[in-house]
N, C-alpha and C positions, 0 to 999 in steps of 0.2 A: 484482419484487424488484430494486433497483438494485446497484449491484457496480460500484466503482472501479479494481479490480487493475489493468488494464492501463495501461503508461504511455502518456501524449501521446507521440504520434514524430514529430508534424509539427517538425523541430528546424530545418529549411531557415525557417521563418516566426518563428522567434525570434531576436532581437537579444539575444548575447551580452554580459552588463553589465561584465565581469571583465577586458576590454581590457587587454594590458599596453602603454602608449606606447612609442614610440622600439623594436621589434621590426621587425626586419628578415629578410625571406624567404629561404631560403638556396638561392641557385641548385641545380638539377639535374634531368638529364635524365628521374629518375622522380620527383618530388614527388609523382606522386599513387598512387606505389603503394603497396600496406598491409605492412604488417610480418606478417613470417611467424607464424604464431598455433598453436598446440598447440592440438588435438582438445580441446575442452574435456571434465570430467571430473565426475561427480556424487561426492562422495566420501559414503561412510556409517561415521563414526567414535562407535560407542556410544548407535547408534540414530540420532544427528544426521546430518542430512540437507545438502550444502554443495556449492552451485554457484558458482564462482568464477572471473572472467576479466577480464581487464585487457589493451588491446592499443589500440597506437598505430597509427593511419593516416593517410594524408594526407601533407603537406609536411609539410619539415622549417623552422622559424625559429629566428633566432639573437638571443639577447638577451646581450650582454657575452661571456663566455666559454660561456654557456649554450647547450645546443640543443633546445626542445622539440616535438613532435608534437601534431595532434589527438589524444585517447584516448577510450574510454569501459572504463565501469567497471561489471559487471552482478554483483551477487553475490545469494545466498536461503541464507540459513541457517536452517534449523528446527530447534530443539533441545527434543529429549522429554526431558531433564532433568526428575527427578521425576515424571515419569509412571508411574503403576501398569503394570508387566512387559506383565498381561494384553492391558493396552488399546491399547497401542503401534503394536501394528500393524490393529486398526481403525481409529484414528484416523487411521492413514496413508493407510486407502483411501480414510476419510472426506473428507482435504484434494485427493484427486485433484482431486476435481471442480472445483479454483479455477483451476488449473493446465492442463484439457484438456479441461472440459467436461464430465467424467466420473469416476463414481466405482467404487471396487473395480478399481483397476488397479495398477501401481506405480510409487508415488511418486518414486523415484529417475529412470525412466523420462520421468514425468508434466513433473516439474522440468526435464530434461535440456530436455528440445522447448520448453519454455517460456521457459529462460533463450536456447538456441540463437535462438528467434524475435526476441527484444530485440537481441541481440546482430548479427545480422544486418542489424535493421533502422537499428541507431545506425551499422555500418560502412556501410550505405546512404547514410544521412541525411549523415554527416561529408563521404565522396566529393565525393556529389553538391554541397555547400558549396562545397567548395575547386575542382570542376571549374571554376565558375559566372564565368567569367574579369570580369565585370564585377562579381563581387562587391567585389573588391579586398579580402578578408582577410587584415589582417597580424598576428595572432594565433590560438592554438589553441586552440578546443573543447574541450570537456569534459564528457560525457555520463555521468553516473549515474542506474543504478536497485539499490537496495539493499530487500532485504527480511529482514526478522528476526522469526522465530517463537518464542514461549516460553508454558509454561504459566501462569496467571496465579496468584496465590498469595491472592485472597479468592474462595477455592471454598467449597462445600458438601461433604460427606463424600461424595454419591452423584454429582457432577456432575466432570468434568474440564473447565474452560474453557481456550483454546486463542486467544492472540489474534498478529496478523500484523502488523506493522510499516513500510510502505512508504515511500521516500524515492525522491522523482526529481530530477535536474538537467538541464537539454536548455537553458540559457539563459534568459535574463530577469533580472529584478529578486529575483527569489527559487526558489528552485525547490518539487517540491512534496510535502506530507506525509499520507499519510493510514493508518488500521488497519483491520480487519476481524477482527470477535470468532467465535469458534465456542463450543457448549457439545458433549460430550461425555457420553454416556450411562460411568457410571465402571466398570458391570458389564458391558457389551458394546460398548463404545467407540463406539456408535450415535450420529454427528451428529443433534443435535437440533434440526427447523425452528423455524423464527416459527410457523408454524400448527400446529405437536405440543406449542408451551406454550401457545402464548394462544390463546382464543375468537375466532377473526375472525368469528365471527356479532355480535360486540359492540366490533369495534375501531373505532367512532368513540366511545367511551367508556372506551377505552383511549387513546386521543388526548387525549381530555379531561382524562383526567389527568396521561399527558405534560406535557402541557402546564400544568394547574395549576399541575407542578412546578417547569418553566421560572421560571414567574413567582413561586413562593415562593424558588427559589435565587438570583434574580439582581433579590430585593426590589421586586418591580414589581406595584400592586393589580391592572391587567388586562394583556390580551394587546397592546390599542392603545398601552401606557407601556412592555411588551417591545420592541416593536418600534423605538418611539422613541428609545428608551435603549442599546438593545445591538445592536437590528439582525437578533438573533435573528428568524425567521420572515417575512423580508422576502425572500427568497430563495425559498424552499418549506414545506409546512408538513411536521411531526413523522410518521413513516412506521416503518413496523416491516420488517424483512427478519430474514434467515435468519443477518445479518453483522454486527448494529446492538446487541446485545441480550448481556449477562450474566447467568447465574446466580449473582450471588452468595448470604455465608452469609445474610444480613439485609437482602435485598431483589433488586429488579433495576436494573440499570444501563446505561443506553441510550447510544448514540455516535452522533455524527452530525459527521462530519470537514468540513473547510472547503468553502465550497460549498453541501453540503446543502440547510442549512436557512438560512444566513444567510454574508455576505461572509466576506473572510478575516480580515480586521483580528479576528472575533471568535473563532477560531482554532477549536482540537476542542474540542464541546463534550460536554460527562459530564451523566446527569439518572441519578442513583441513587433510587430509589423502594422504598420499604418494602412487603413483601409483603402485609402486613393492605388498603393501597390498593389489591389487584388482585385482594381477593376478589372471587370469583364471575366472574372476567374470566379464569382460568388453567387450563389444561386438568389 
């Protein structure tokens, strides 16, 4: 099963693009200590789940009258808006496991150590920059990782799907985006695997059609004219996990974020397939 959640932290090996010219370092005898930070805090308002922190470290630079800091920015919001009463808190033990490894704990818990670990490792990562005296940086970093959960709204009556929203920044030319789907059993809030729908006794023929699909959405007679035209499948081929995969009302819908299966230029791609294509293929 692959699984993207956690972000790159290597931040020390990226060349930050967002330079502002003409900044100047503002002398003082602690540049490099961190600003005082509040215990960060899991808030749970109306079942919503909300880790939140922002905190400047490092030197301080003067730009005009301006003075800014390196910072990072770590926030997860999961919102069970619209989620059926019952299910709420299965689903909650369900998502442990993204978060710790493990499931049937608590999420609020699960989130806290989670977000603490980023956060930790971005006030590492900044320090360690600005100590680096030959690096000569005369501007400030800016590290984000944001996550946002929401129930998805093309469900089935017996199914809740649950998808996750990821966004990093740590420098570069762009920074990075990816999701992670879950479905939800709607009577027992039971996370449902890849191998509790589909036949893996038959998933190179679930691949096949994958794939078929690829090539009927994106007008291409074979997989050799995919590849050539979009790039799709030059990367890796088409794979199923437990994170990749929706139930929706009138078919399923497979994800596969940048990277995956093909470069970024060709961004996240969506392969919705009508349920009658995976007769005899689905548990």
């Amino acid at each position: 099963m692959k699984t993207r959640f956690l972000p790159f932290l290597a931040a020390s090996a990226i060349a930050f693009s967002a330079c502002l010219p003409g900044q100047e370092q503002k002398e003082s005898e602690n540049q490099q200590d961190t600003a005082a930070t509040s215990t960060p805090i899991v808030q749970t308002v109306a079942n919503n789940v909300l880790f939140d922190v922002k905190e400047e470290v490092g030197p301080t630079f003067k730009q005009g009258q301006e003075e800014t800091r390196p910072l990072y920015t770590v926030r997860i919001d999961l919102n069970f808006d619209n989620c059926p009463d019952e299910t709420i808190e299965p689903m909650k033990n369900g998502l442990c496991h993204i978060f710790n490894g493990k499931a049937e704990q608590n999420l609020n818990e699960a989130v806290m150590a989670f977000g603490d670990s980023i956060c930790n490792a971005y006030r590492t990562s900044i320090l360690e920059l600005y100590s680096d005296t030959t690096a000569k940086l005369d501007f400030a970093y800016e590290f984000l990782y944001q996550a946002e959960g929401s129930i998805t709204k093309d469900n089935r009556e017996d199914i809740v799907p649950y998808k996750i929203k990821i966004t990093t920044y740590e420098g570069g030319a762009h920074g990075g985006y990816y999701e992670q789907w879950f479905n939800f059993d709607r009577q027992t809030g039971k996370f449902l695997t890849h191998d509790q729908v589909f036949n893996m006794d038959k998933e190179e023929a679930i691949k096949d059609i994958i794939r078929h699909q690829l090539c009927v959405d994106n007008q291409c007679k074979d997989l050799e004219t995919l590849q050539e035209t979009t790039g799709i499948l030059i990367l890796g081929d088409v794979f199923l996990s437990d994170n990749n995969f929706q139930l929706c009302k009138d078919g399923i819908e497979m994800l596969y974020n940048p990277y995956d299966i093909a470069p970024w230029a060709a961004g996240t791609i969506y392969v919705k397939i009508p349920y009658k294509s995976f007769e005899g293929l689905l548990k």
